[in-house]
N, C-alpha and C positions, 0 to 999 in steps of 0.2 A: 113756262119754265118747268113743264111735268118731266119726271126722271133724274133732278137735280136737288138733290136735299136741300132744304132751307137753313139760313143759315142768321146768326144775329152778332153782334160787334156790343163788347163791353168791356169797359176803362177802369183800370185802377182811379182809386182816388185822387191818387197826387198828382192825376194829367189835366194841366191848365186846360181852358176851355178854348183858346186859337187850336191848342195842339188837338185838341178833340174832334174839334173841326174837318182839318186834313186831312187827319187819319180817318175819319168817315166817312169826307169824301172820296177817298184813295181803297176806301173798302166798297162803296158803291159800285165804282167804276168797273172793278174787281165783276162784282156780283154781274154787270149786266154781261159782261164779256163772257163769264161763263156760264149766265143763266140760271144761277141762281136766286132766289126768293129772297128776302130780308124779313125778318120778324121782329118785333121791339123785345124790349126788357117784359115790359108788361104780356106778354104772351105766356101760354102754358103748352104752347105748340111746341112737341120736337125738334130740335133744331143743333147742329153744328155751331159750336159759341166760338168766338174768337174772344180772348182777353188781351186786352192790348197794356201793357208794364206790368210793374208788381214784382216782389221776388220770385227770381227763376231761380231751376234746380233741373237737373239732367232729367228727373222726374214731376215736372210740375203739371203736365198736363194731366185732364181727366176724362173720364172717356164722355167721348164725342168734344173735344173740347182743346181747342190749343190756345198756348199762349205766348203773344209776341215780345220779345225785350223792347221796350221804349227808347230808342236811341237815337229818336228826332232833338234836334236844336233849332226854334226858332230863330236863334242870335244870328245861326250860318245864311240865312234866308239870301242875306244880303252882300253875303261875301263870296267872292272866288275861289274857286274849289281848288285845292292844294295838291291834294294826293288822293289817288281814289285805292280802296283795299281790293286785292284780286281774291278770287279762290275758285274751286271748283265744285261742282254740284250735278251730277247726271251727265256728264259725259262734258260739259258746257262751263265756259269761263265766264264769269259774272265780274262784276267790277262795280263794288260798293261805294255810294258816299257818305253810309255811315259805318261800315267793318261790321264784325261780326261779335255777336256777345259772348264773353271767353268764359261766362261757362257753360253754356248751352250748344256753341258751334251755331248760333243760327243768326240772320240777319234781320234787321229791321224790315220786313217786306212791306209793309204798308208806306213807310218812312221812303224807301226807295223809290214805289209805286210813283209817290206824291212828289219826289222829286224830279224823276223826268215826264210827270205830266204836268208842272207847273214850270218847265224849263228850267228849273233850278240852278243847272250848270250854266246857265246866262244868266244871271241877274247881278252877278258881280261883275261882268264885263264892261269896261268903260269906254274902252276904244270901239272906233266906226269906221265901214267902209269909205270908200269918194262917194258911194250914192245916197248911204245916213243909215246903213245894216250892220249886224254883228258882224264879225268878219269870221269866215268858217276856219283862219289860220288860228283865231282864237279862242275856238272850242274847245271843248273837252276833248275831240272824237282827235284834234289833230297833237294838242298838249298833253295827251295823256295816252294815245296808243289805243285809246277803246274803238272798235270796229264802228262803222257808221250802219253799214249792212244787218247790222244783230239789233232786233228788236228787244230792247233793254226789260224795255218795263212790261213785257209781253212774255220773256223768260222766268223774271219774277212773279207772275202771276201765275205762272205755272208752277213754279218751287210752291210758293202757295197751297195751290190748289191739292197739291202732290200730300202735304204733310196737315191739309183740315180735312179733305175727303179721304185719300187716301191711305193717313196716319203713318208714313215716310217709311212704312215697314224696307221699302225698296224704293234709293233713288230713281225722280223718272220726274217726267215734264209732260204732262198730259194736254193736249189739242184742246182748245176751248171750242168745244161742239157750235156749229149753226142754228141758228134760231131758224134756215128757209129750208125745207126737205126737200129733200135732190142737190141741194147746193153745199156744198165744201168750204166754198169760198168765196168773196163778192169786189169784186172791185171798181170803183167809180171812174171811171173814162173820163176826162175833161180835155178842154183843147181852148187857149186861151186866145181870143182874135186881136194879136199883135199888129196884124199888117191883112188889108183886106183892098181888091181892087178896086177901085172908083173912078180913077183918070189915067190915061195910057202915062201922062208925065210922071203922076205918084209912084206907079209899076217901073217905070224907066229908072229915076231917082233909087228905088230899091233893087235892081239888080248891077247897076254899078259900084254901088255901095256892099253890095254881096262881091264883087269879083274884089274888091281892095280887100275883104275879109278875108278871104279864100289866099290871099298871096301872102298877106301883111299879119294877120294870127293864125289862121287853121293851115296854111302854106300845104293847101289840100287841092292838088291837082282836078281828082274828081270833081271835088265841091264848085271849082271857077269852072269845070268844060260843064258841068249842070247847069250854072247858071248862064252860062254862053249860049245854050239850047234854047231857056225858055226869053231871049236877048231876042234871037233870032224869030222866035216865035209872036213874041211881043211886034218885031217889026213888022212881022209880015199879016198884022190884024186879027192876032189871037190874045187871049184875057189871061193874064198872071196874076194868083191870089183869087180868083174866083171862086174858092175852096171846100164851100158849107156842103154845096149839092152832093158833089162828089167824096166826099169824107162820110156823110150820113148813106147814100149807098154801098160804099164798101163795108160802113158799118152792120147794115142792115143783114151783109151776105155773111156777118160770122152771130148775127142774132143780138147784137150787141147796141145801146143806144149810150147816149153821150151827153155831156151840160157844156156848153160854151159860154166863156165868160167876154165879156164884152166890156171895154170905157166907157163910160156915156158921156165924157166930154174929155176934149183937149183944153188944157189946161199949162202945159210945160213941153218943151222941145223932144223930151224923150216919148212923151203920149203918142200912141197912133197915129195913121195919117188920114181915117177916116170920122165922120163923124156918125151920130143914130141913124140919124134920116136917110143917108147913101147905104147904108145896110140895113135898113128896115124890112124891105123884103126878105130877105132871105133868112135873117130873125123871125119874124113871122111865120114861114113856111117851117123853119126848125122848133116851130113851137107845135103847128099844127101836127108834125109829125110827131110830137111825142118827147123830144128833144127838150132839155132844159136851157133854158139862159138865163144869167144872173150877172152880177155887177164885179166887171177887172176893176178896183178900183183906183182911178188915175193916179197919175205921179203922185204927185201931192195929198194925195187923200187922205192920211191916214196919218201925215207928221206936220206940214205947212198947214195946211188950207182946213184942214178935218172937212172936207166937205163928201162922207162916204152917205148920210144920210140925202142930201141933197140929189147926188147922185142914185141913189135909189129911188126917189121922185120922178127924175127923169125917164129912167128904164120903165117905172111903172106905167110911166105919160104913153110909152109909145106900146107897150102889148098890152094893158090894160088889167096889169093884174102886177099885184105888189114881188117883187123879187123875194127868195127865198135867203140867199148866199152873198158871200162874195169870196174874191181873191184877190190879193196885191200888186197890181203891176211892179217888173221885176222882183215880187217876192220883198217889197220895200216895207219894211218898217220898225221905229227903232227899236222896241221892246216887246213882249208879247203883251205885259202888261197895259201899252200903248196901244197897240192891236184890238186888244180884246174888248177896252172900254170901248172904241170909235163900236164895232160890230154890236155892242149893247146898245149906242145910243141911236143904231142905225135900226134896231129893234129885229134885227135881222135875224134867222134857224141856224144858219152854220158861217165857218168861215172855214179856207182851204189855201191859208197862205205861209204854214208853218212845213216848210220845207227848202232843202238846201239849192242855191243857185252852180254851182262850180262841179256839184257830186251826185253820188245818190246814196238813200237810204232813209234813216229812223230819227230824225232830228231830236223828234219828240220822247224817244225810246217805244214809240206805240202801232203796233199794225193791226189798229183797230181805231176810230173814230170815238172822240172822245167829249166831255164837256170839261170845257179851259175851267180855272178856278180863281176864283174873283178872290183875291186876297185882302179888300178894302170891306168887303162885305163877309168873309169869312164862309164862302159857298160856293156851290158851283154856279157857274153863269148857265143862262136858260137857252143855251145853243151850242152847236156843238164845233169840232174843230177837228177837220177832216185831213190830214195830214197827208201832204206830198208826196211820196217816197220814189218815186222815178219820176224825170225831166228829160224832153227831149236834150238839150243844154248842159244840164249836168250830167247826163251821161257821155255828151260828148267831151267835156273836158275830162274828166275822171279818166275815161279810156286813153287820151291823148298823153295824161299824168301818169297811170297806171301802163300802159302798152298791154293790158288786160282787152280782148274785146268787148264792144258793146253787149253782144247780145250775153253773153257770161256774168257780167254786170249786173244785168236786170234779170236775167234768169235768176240768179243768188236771191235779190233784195224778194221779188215775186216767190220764191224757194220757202224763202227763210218765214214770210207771211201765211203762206199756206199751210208750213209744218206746226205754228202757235196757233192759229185760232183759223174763223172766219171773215178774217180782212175788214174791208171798211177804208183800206188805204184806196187815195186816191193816184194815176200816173197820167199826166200831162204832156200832151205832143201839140205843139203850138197850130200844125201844119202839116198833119202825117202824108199828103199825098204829092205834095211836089217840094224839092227842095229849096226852101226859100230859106227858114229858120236854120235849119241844121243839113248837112248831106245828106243825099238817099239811102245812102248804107246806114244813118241813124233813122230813120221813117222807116228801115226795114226790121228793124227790128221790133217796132211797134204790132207792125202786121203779123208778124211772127208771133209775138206772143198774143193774139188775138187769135191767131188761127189753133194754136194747141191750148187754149185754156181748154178746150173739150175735154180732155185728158187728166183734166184736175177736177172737174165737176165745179169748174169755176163760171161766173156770170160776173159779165161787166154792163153797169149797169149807171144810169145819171142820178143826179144826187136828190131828183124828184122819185125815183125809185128804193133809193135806197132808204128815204124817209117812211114811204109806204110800207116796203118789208121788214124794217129794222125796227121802228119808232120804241113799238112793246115792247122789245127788249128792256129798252133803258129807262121806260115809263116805270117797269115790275121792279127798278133798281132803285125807283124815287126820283126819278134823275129825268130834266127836261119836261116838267109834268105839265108846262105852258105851253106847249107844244101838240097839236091836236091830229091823229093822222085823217087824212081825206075821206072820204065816202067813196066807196070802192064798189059799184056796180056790175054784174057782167050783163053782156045782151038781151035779157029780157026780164031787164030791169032789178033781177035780184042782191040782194048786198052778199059781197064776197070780203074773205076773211086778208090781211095783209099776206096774209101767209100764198094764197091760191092766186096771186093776181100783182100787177103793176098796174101802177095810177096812170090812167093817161090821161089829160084836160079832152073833153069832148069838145070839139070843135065849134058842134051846133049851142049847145048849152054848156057854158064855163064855169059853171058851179057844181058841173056833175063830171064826173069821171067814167069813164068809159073804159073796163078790167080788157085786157092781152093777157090772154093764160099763161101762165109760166109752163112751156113745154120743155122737160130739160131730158134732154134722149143723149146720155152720155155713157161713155164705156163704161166697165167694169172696170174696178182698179187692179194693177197688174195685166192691162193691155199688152198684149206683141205689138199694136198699133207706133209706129215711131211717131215722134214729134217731126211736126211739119216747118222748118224752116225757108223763107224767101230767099233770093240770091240775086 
């Protein structure tokens, strides 16, 4: 974190100790994203103090030193957000849920932080979808007019940053620098295997069921003559859903690797139609190559059955090595707080299932990878939560809602990520190379934004990568310190730093890793070079 002043967090006395908690945590999270240090009380090291309550006064700071109004309420934890206060700040509309202190002009940032990273605006929610989800007509983002596309608590972190580092002489929202040199920006690839070929019948059954979609909801000409092709193809003794091969080589030609999450049992009518063993190969061969797999976890996993730990049993029975992750089949489950225990008790690093089904964007308010917080234990949980922000699925309906196109859509939510920090958001395309999940015109736009990330100095990267590059960051925050990064080798045998290299399992020996240099040969910013669009 060299080049980033250190920095330490200190409470008035009258802040109960739940509330000191949060706001600790919601100042970590802070620190890893922008890289900076944390020093205790007991230090005599220089440092940027943050006071968090106590009487304010238009002059209460001192120098190097600011101080926050206290205007967290434990009581609200639990209740549903009424009204949220607007204002503006650096050119940018903010949308508080606790307003502003009237006589300072400033906001609770920590208090904000902590509430869209603990979902906050869900916990009062009582109503549920038909599948047992919040329903996104009950969010804030649709009940209250706040954008889903604006990274909430990514804004305020920057208001932040602006008035402890930079002393607010001059509104402005400063970029939370990259911890990987040459990189801008990082984003995790995933692609969830909903539907995978096994039996010409299984394939048959799914592209009928795609042309009744096509007439009866998307009423998308395109979408039924695509499916009519590969009908036609299917008959004549070619393989539909045969997917992995060919997705990891296109990926390969833009530099880019991937994590596929996978069910490891059927369990409920909506679960997949395959099972481990009929895709073992080709899991295998995506592991050899470098490629991540981790656990979709089944229907049920996560609200009926809890069987997510069990499930990671299985996954490890068949590659031979414990899963890192998971994610929710349909994104199902009832509460974060539901969520997050199961992913503890599954003893799991991440989860990546806090994102919208219908839309796209910032569920979380975060375009940065974060550790959920355990509110029973008063901490943060020791893994992190990799948030969704574009769907192949939710971008289609959104566009279909909006008459906005796709690729504008995700251009913005990808925009808006790159102008606050160094990402960590995750974008999910079930399917990107034949139209099964979504139309082609939505798989186009995937490739699209794959082909011009060069332009951003962005790397899309699997969530075994982004563990390798990132981990320090949020170890030097205190945060996630259970959490060990790999042994990182290159070619003749020397150890290389996270920073110089991506983990790749060595094929020959799986306890050792095998460094892929990170070569990142990208323009200069302020290119003539245009962006590359598919058609």
């Amino acid at each position: 974190m060299s080049g980033t002043p250190p920095i330490r967090l200190q409470f008035d006395c009258d802040i109960v100790p739940s509330v000191r908690a949060r706001m600790e945590y919601a100042f970590r999270v802070y620190a890893a994203v922008y890289g900076h240090r944390i020093v205790g009380d007991n230090s005599n090291e220089k440092a940027r103090t943050v006071v968090y309550g106590g009487k304010l006064s238009n002059n209460a700071d001192q120098l190097d030193s600011l101080r926050i109004p206290a205007r967290y309420q434990p009581i609200l934890a639990s209740r549903s957000i009424e009204k949220v206060t607007r204002c503006r700040y650096a050119g940018e509309e903010f949308f508080l849920f606790h307003g502003l202190d009237a006589r300072t002009g400033r906001p609770d940032w920590l208090a904000e932080i902590f509430e869209w990273l603990s979902s906050g605006h869900e916990r009062g929610i009582r109503a549920r979808d038909g599948i047992g989800r919040i329903p996104e007509r009950e969010m804030i983002f649709a009940r209250h007019g706040v954008p889903s596309w604006k990274p909430h608590a990514s804004c305020l972190m920057a208001w932040l940053e602006n008035c402890l580092i930079g002393g607010d002489s001059q509104p402005a929202l400063p970029r939370a620098p990259s911890p990987i040199p040459n990189v801008d920006h990082l984003v995790i690839c995933s692609h969830d295997v909903d539907f995978y070929f096994t039996t010409r019948g299984s394939a048959l059954h799914r592209l009928i069921k795609n042309l009744a979609i096509a007439v009866r909801l998307y009423k998308s000409q395109d979408y039924f003559l695509e499916n009519c092709s590969m009908l036609v193809k299917l008959l004549k003794g070619g393989q539909i859903g045969d997917y992995l091969p060919e997705t990891m080589r296109r990926l390969a030609e833009f530099d880019a690797t991937s994590t596929f999450f996978v069910v490891p049992r059927r369990a409920h009518r909506r679960d997949p139609n395959y099972s481990l063993l009929e895709i073992a190969p080709a899991l295998k061969d995506a592991v050899r190559r470098g490629y991540s797999v981790e656990i979709h976890g089944s229907y049920t996993s996560s609200i009926e059955a809890r069987t997510l730990l069990l499930e990671a049993a299985e996954l490890r029975n068949l590659l031979g090595k414990p899963p890192k992750g998971s994610r929710q089949h349909w994104l199902r489950f009832h509460s974060t707080d539901d969520l997050f225990r199961a992913v503890a008790e599954a003893e799991l690093q991440f989860d990546s299932s806090t994102g919208f089904n219908d839309q796209v964007g910032f569920r979380s308010g975060a375009s940065f990878a974060f550790p959920p917080y355990n509110f029973q234990q008063e901490r943060a949980y020791d893994f992190l939560e990799i948030p969704v922000t574009l769907m192949d699925g939710g971008l289609l309906e959104e566009s279909r809602r909006t008459r906005e196109t796709p690729q504008f859509l995700a251009d913005r939510v990808l925009g808006e990520s790159r102008k606050r920090g160094w990402g960590g958001i995750s974008i999910l395309w079930h399917n990107p190379v034949e139209a099964l999940p979504v139309p082609d015109r939505i798989n186009r736009v995937f490739w699209n934004c794959a082909a011009n990330k060069v332009y951003f100095r962005e790397r899309w990267v699997s969530t075994d990568d982004f563990f390798t590059l990132c981990l320090r960051r949020y170890h030097e925050a205190g945060l996630l310190t259970k959490i060990q990064v790999p042994e990182v080798i290159d070619s003749n045998g020397a150890e290389m730093g996270a920073n110089d290299a991506f983990g790749v399992p060595d094929p020959v020996s799986p306890n050792r890793h095998v460094a892929k240099r990170c070569r990142f040969d990208f323009p200069v910013h302020g290119s003539s070079n245009p962006l590359l669009y598919f058609t």
